[in-house]
N, C-alpha and C positions, 0 to 999 in steps of 0.2 A: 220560609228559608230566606236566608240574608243573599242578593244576590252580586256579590263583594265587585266583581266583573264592569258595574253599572259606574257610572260617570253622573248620568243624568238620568230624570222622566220629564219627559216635554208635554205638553199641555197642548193639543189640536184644535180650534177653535175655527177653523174652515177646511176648503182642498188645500189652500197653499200650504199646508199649515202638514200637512202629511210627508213629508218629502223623508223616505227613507233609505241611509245610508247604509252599507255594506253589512255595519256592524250596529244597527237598530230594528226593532221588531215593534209592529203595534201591539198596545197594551187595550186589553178590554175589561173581563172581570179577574184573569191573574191565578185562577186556580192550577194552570197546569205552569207557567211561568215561572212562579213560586215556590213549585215544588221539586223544585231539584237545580241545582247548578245549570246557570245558561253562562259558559265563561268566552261566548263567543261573541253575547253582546255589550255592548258598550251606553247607546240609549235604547229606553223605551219609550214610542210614541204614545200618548193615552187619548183614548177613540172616545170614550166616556164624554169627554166635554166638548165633544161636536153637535150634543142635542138632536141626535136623529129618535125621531120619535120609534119607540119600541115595536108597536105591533098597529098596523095599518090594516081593520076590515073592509074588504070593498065589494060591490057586485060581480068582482073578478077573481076573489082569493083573498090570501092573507099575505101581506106583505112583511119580512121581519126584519129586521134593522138586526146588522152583526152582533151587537150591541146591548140586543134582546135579551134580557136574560131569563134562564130555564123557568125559575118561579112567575116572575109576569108570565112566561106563553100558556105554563100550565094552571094558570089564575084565569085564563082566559075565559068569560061566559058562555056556556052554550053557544051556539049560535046555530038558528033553526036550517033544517038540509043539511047540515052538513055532519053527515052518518059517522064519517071517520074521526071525527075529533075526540075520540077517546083513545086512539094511540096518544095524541101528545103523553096524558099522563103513563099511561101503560109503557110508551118508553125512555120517560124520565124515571120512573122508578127502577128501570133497569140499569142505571150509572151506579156504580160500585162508589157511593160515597153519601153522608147523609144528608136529608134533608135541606141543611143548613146552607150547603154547597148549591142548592140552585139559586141562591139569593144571591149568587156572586156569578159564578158558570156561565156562559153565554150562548148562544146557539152559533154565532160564528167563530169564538173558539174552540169548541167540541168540534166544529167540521174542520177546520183548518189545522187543527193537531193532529187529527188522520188516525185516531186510532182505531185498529180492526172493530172493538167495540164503542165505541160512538155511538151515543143514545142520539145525537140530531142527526146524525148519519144516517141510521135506521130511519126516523121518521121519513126524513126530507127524500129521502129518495122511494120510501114507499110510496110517496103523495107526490109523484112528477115534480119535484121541486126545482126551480133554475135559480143558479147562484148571480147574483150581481156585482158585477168585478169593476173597481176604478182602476183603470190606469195610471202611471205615473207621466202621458202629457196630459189628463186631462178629459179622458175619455172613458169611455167605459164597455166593459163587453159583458156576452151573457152564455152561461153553456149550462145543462141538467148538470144536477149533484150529483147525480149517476156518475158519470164521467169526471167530475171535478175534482174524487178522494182517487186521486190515481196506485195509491197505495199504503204500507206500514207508515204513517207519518210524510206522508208526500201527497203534496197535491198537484196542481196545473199553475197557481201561483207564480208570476213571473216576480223577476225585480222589481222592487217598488211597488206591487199590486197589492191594494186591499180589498176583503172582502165586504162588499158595502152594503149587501143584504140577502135573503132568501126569499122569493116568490112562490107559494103554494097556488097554484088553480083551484077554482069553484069545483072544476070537475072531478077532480080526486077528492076533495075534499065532500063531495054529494054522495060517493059509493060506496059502501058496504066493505070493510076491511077484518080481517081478523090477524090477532097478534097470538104470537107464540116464542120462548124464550126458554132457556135449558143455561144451567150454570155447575160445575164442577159438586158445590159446596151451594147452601141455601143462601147466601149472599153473597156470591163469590162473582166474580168478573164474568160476563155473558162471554160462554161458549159457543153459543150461534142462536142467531133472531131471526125467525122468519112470517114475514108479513105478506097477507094478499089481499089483494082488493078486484071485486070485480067490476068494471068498465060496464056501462049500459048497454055494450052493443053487445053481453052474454061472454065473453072474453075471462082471461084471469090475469091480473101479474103479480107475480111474486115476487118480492125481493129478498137477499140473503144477504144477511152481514152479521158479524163478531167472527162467525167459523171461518170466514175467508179475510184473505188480503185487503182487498176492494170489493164495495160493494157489488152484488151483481143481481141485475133486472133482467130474471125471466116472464114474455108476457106472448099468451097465447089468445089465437083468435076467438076459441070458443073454450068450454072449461074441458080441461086435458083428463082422461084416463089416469088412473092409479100411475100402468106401464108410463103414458108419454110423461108426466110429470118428473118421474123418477130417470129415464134417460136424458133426460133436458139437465137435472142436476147433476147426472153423471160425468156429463163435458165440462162440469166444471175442476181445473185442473191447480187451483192455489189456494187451498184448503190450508189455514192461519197454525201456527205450533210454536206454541209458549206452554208454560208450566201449568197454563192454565185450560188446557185443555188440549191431546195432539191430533194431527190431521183427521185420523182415521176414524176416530170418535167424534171431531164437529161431522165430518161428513156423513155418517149411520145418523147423528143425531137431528141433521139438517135435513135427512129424508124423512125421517120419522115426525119432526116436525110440520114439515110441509104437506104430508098426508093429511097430516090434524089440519090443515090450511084450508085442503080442497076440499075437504070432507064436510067443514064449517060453511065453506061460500058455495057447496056445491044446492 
């Protein structure tokens, strides 16, 4: 879509080079940008030709550049220990769109659009992920992506703030995960996704997201009871209602889910 609104795309080529104004948005790979009328903004900054390398493996994690897009992460090789890396693809094929679309898509704007179903949503916070935030003097900060999708298209995102990468740990990334996914229609928008992984120390955490608002990580010390499991999702009170799914049914479907969770890691 023609985005009539635009004035300019500026071209980033450092920090200084990021500076944005009331009425500018960074630009990455444009899939959600594009797709529908923004007549709020005026430029778009483009992050693409900052040259942050895509996907960084280290004896600490994976490192991803906002930048990253879906195809590179899920191109990504094996890499030995590390049990969970078959969510990446398991929840990119959960993004309601084809193929083609990860070769543009990016992992930082998946999170930073916020939406209930966000396939790096899912990932990144089933795998303890922390987001890495630049500032607008110059600085930078860091908090879980748990915490970082504060809701329907909202994040923690200040003025000027971009988001400058994702950090996955070794150690999520070493543990035993199982994925689980429920959609109205057989290709239809994720009505709710629920992931567990279990922690070495015999623990579970589960994450939940499309059926709710924001993400939400439940994690228990040792692996929970059918009962505990299921009153732990009980407290959760912001179960997601769109056309594509209403409360009552992500939440039956999220329990049902998450039995199939425990039941796998148990």
């Amino acid at each position: 879509m023609d985005l009539t609104s635009l004035d300019r795309i500026r071209a980033a080529h450092d920090r200084t080079e990021l500076a944005l104004g009331p009425r500018s948005a960074p630009l990455a790979g444009g899939t959600w940008l594009f797709s529908e009328e923004q007549p709020h903004l005026e430029e778009l900054v483009d992050l693409t030709t900052l040259g942050w390398p895509a996907v960084e493996v280290s004896s600490s994690g994976l490192l991803l550049a906002a930048t990253c897009t879906i195809r590179t992460l899920v191109d990504l090789p094996p890499v030995p220990g590390w049990t969970s890396q078959h969510l990446v693809a398991q929840c990119a094929r959960s993004l309601v769109a084809s193929e083609k679309i990860w070769d543009w898509a990016t992992v930082g704007g998946n999170l930073c659009v916020a939406l209930p179903a966000g396939a790096m949503t899912s990932l990144t916070v089933a795998l303890d992920a922390t987001a890495v935030v630049w500032t607008p003097d110059g600085g930078e900060r860091r908090e879980p992506v748990a915490s970082f999708v504060t809701g329907v298209r909202t994040t923690t995102l200040g003025p000027g703030e971009v988001l400058r990468a994702v950090s996955i740990p070794t150690e999520a990334l070493a543990q035993p995960a199982a994925f689980r996914r429920v959609a109205l229609t057989r290709h239809g928008r994720s009505g709710a996704i629920v992931i567990g992984r279990r922690p070495a120390d015999g623990g579970l955490v589960v994450t939940l997201t499309a059926g709710v608002t924001r993400p939400q990580r439940l994690a228990f010390s040792q692996l929970p009871g059918s009962d505990e499991l299921r009153a732990a999702i009980e407290q959760v009170d912001d179960w997601y209602d769109d056309p594509h799914g209403a409360p009552d049914w992500r939440r039956a479907m999220t329990l049902r889910l998450a039995e199939q969770v425990r039941e796998e890691l148990a």
